[in-house]
N, CA, C and O atoms as a GROMACS GRO file, in nm:
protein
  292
    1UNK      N    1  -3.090   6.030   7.878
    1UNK     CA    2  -3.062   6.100   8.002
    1UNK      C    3  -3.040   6.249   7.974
    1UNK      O    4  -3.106   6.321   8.049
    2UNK      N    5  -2.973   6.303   7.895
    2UNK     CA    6  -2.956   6.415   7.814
    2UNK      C    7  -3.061   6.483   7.805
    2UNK      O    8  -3.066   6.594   7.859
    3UNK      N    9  -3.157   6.437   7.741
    3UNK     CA   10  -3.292   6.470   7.676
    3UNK      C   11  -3.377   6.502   7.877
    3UNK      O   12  -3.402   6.611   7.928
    4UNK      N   13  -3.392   6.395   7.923
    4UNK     CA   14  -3.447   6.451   8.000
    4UNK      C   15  -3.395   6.506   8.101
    4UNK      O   16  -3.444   6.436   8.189
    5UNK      N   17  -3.319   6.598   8.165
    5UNK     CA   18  -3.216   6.650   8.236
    5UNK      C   19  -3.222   6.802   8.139
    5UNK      O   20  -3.230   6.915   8.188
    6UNK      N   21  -3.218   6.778   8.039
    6UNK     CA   22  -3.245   6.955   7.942
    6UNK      C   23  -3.400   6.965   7.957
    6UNK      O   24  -3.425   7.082   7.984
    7UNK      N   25  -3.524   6.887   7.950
    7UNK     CA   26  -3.672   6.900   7.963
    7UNK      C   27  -3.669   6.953   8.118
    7UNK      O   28  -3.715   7.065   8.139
    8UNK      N   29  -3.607   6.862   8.249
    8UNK     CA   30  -3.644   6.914   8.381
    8UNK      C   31  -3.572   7.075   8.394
    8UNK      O   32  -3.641   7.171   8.428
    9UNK      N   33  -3.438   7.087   8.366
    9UNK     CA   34  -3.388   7.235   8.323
    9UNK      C   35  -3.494   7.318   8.229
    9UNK      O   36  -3.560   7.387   8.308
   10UNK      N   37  -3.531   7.338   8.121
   10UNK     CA   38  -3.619   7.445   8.062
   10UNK      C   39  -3.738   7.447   8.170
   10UNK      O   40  -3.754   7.548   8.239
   11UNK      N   41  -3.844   7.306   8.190
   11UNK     CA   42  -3.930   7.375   8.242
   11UNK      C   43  -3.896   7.393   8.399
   11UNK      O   44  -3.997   7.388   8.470
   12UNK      N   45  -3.814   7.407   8.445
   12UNK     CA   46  -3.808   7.422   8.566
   12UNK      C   47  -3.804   7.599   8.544
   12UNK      O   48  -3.888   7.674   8.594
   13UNK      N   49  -3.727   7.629   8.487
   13UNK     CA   50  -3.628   7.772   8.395
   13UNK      C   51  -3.758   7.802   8.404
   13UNK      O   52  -3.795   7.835   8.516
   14UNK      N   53  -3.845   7.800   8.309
   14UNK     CA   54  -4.008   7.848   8.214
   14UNK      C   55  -4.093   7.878   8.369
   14UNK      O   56  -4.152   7.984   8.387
   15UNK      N   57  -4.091   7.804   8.440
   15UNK     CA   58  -4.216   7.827   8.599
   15UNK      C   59  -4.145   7.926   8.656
   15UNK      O   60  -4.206   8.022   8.702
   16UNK      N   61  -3.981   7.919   8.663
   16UNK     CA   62  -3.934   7.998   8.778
   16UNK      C   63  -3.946   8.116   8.714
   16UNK      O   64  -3.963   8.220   8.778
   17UNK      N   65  -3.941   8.115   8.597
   17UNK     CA   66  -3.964   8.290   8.490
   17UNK      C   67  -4.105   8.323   8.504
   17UNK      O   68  -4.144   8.440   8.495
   18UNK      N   69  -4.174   8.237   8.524
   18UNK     CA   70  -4.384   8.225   8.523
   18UNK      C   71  -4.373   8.312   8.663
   18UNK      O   72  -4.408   8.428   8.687
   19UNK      N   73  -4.320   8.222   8.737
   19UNK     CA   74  -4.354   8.281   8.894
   19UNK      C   75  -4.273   8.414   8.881
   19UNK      O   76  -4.331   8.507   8.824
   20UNK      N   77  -4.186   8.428   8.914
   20UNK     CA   78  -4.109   8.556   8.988
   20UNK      C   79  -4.132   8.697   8.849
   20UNK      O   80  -4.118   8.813   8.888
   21UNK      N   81  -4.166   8.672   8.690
   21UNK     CA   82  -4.168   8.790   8.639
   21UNK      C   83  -4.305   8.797   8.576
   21UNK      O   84  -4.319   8.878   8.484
   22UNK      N   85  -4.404   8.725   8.613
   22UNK     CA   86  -4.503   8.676   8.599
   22UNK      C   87  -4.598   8.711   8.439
   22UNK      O   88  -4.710   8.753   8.408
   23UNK      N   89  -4.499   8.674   8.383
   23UNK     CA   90  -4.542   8.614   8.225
   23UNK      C   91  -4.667   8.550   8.200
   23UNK      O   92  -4.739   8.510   8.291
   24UNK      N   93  -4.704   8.535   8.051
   24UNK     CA   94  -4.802   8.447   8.026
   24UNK      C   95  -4.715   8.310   7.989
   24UNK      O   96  -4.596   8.302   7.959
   25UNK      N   97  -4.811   8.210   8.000
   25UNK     CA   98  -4.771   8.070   7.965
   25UNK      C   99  -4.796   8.057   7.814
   25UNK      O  100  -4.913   8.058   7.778
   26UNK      N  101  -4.700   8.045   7.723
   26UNK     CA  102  -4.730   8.022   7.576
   26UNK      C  103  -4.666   7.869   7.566
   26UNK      O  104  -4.544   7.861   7.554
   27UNK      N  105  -4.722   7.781   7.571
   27UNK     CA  106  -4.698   7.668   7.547
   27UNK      C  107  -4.662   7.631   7.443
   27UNK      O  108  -4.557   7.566   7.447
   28UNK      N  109  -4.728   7.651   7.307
   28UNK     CA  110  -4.663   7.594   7.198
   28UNK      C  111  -4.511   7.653   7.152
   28UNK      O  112  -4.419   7.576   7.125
   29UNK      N  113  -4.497   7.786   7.145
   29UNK     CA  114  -4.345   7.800   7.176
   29UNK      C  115  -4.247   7.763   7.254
   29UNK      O  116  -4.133   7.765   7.208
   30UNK      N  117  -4.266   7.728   7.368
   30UNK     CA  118  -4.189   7.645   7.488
   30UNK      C  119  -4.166   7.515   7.429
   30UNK      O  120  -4.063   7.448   7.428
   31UNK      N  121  -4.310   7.485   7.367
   31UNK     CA  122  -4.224   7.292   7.323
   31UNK      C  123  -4.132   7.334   7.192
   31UNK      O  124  -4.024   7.281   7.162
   32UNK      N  125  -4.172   7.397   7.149
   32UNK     CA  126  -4.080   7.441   7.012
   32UNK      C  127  -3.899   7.415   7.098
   32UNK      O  128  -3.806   7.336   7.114
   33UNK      N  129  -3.946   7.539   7.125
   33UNK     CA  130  -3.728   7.555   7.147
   33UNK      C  131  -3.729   7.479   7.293
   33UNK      O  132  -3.642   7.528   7.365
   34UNK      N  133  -3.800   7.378   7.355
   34UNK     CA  134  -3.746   7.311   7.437
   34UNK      C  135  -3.739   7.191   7.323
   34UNK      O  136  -3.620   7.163   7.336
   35UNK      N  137  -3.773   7.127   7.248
   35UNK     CA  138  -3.738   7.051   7.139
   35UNK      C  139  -3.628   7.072   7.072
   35UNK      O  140  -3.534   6.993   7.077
   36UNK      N  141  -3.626   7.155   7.020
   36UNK     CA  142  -3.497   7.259   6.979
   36UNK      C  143  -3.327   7.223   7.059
   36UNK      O  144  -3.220   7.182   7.011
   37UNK      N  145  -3.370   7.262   7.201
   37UNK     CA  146  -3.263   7.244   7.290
   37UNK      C  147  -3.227   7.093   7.275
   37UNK      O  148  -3.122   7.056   7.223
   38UNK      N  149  -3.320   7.010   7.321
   38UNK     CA  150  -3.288   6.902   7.314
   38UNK      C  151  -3.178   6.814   7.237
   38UNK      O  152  -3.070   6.758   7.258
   39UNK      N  153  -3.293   6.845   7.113
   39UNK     CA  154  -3.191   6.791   6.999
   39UNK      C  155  -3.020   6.813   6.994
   39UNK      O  156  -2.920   6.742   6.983
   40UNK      N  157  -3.057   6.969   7.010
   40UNK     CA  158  -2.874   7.016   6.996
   40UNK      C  159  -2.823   6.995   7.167
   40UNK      O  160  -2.710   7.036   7.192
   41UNK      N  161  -2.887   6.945   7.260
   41UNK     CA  162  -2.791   6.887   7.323
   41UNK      C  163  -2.756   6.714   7.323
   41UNK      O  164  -2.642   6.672   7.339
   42UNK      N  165  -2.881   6.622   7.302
   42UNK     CA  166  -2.816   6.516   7.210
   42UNK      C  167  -2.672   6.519   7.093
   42UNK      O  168  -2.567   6.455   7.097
   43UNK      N  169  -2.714   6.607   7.010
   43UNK     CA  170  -2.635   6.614   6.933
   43UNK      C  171  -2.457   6.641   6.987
   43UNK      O  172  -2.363   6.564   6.968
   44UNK      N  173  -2.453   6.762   7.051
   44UNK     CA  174  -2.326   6.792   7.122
   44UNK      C  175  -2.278   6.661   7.204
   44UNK      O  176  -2.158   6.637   7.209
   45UNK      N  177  -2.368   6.582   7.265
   45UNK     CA  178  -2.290   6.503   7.352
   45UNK      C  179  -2.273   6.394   7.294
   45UNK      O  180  -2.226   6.309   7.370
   46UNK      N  181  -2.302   6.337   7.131
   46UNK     CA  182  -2.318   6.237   7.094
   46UNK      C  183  -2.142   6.266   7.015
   46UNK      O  184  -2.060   6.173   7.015
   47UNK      N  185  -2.106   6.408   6.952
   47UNK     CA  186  -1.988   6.407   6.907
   47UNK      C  187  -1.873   6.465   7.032
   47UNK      O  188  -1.755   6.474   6.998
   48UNK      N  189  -1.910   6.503   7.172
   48UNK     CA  190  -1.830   6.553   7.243
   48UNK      C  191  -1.760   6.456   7.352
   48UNK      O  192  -1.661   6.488   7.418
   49UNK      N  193  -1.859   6.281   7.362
   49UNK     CA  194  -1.870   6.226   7.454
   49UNK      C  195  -1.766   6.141   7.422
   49UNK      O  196  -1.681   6.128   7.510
   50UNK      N  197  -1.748   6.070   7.303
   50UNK     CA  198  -1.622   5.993   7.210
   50UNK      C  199  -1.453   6.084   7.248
   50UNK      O  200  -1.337   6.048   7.269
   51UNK      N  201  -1.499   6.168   7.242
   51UNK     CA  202  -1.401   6.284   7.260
   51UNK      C  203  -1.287   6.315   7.377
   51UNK      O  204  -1.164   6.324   7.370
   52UNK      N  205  -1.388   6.326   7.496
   52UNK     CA  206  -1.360   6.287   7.629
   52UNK      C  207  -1.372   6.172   7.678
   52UNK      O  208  -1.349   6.158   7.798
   53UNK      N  209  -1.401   6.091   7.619
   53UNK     CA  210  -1.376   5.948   7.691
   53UNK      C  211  -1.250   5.892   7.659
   53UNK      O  212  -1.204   5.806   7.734
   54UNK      N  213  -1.176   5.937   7.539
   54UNK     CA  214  -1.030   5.903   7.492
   54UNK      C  215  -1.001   5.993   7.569
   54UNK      O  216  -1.001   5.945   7.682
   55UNK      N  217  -0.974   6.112   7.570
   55UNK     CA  218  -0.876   6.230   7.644
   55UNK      C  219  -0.879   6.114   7.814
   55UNK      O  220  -0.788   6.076   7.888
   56UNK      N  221  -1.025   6.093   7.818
   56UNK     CA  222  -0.971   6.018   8.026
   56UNK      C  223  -0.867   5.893   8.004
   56UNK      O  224  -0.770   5.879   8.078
   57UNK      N  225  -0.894   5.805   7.898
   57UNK     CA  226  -0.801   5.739   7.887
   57UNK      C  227  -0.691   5.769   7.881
   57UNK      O  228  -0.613   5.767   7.975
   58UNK      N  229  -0.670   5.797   7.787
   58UNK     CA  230  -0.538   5.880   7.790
   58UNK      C  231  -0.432   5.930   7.894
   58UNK      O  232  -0.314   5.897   7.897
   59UNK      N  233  -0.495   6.013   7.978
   59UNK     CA  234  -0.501   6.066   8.060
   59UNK      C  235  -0.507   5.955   8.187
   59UNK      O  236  -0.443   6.007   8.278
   60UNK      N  237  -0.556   5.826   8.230
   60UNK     CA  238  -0.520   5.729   8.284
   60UNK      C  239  -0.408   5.643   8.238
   60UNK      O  240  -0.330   5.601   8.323
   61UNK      N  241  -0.387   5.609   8.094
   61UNK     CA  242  -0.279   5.560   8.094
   61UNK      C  243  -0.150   5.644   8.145
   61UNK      O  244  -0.057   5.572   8.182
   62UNK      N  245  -0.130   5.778   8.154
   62UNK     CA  246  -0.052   5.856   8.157
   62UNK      C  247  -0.013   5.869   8.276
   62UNK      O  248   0.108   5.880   8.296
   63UNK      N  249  -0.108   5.871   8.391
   63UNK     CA  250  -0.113   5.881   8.481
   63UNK      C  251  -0.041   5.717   8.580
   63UNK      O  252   0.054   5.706   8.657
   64UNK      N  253  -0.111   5.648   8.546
   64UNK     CA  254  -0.109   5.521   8.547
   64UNK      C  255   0.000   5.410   8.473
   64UNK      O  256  -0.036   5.301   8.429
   65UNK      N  257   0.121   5.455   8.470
   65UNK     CA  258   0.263   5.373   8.400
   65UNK      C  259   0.276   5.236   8.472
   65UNK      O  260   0.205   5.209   8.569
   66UNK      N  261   0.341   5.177   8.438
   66UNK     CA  262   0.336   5.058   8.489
   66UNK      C  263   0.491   5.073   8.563
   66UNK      O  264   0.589   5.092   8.491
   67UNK      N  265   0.504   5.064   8.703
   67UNK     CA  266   0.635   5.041   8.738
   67UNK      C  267   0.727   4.978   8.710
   67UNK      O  268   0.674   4.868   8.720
   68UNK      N  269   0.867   4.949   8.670
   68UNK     CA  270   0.969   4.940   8.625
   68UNK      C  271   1.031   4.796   8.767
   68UNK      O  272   1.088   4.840   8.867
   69UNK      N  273   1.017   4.686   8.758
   69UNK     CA  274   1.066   4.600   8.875
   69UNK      C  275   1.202   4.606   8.917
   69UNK      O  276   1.269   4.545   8.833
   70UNK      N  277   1.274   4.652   9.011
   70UNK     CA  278   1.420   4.672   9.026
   70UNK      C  279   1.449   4.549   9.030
   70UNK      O  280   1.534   4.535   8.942
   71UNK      N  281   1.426   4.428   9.088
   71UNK     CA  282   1.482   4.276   9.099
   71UNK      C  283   1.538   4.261   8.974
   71UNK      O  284   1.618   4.168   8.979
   72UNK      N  285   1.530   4.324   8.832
   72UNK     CA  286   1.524   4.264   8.703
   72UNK      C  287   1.674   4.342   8.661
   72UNK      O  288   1.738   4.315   8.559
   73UNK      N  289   1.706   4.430   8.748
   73UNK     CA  290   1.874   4.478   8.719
   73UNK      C  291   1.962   4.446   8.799
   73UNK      O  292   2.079   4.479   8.778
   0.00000   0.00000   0.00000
C-alpha cells in the first residue's frame, strides 16, 4: 500500500510539473528516484509502524483503566 500511494504521489507530482512548467519527460530518471522513494518509504514504515502501534496501545491502555467497583468497600 505504501509502495503504491508513493508511485500515484510522484507521478501525479512528475505530470503536474509536465503540465504547468512544461518540462521534458525523462523517463528513465523518474523510475530511478521514484524507485528510490519507494524503497525508503517501505523502509521508514516497516521500522516506524512497530513503533506507533505500541505508543496507541499504550496510550489506550492509559486512557482506558479499568474502573475500581465501589460495592467491594
Amino acid at each position: 500500500m505504501t509502495a503504491a500511494i508513493t508511485l500515484a504521489y510522484e507521478t501525479g507530482t512528475y505530470l503536474l510539473n509536465y503540465i504547468i512548467v512544461e518540462s521534458t519527460i525523462e523517463i528513465l530518471p523518474f523510475i530511478k528516484i521514484t524507485l528510490l522513494e519507494i524503497l525508503y518509504n517501505i523502509i521508514l514504515v516497516i521500522i516506524l509502524y512497530p513503533i506507533l502501534q505500541k505508543t496507541g496501545h499504550y496510550l489506550e491502555e492509559t486512557f482506558h483503566e479499568k474502573q475500581i467497583l465501589t460495592r467491594y468497600f
